[in-house]
N, C-alpha and C positions, 0 to 999 in steps of 0.2 A: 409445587415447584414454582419459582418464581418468573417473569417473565426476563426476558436477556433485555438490558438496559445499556444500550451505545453508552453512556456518562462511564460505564466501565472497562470501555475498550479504548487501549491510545495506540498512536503510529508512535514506532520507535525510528529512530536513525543511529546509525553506525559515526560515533563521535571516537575518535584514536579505537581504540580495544573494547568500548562499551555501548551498548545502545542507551541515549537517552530518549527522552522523550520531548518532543515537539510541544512548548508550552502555547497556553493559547488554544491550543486547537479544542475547538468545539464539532466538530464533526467529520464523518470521512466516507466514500461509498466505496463500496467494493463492487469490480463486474468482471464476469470469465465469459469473455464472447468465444465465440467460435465461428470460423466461414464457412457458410454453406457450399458444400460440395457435391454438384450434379451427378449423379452415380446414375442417372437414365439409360438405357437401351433403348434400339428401336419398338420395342413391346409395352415399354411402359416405364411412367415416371418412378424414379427412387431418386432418394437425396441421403446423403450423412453432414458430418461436420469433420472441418479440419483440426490446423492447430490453434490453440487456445492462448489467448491474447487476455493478460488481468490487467486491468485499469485500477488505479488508486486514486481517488480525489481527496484529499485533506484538507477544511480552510478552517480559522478559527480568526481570534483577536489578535492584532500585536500586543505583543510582552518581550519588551528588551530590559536588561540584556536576558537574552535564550540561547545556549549554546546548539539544540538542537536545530531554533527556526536559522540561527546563523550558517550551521551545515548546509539543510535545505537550501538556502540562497546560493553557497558556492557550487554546490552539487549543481543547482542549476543552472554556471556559470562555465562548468568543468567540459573539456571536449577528451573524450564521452562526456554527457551529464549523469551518471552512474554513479551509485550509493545505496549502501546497503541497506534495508528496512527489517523493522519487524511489527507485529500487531500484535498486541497481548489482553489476557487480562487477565490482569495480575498477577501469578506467577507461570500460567497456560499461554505459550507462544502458540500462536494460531497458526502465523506468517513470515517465515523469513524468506529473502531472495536479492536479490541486484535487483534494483530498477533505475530508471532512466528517467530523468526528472525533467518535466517540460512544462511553460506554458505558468509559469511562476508569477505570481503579482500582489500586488499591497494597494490597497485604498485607505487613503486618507482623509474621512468627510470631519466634517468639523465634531462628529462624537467620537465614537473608541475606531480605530484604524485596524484594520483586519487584510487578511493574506490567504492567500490556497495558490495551490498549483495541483497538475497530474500527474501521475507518475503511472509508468509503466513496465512491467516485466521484461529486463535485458538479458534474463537468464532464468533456466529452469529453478525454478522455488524449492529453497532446500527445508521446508517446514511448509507445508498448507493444506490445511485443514482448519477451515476458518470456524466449524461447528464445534471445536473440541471443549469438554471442560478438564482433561487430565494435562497435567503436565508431560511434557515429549519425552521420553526416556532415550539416551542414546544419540542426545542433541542432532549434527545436521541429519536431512534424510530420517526424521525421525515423521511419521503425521503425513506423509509426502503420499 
């Protein structure tokens, strides 16, 4: 079995009725925190985790024109900054949800001029399951 190669996984954005994909982008992290929650009595320490917060970071090269990186920018222009995402690859959605787009920026050095911003979950994930290799049967709520 081969090992899983990021070069095959893209962020999609929700462009009219389709997701494209964010050209450019050369990479992306994924993170699911959770806040620690002091569950102690006077007997003794316990702790659990709350609710679950996923962070998106996407940055890559500029490439205009890009209908997707031009979303990206209005998303996070828009009050809310909200827009839809998805993470695939290739026909296996891992990811969809609303997120919340913050924190957006481009540099310009005198080589190739490059962008990222973060994004964050504004609503519960209607696809996640970011290990999957099957295609989601039964689309939203499907992997969830």
């Amino acid at each position: 079995m081969a090992t899983e190669q990021g070069r095959d996984t893209r962020v999609k954005i929700k462009v009219g009725g389709e997701f494209v994909p964010i050209g450019g982008e050369t990479t992306f992290s994924f993170k699911r925190n959770s806040a620690d929650v002091d569950t102690s009595d006077k007997d003794g320490g316990k702790g659990t985790y709350g609710q679950t917060t996923i962070s998106i970071t996407p940055s890559g090269k500029l490439k205009l024109p890009d209908p997707g990186l031009v979303a990206l920018d209005a998303a996070s222009k828009a009050n809310p900054p909200e827009v839809e995402v998805q993470i695939s690859k290739g026909d296996v959605v891992r990811f969809q949800g609303l997120v919340a787009v913050g924190n957006f920026s481009a540099e310009f050095p005198v080589d190739v001029a490059t962008w990222s911003c973060d994004m964050k979950n504004a609503d519960t994930p209607t696809i996640d399951n970011l290990t999957s290799v099957v295609p989601a049967a039964g689309g939203a709520g499907a992997g969830a």
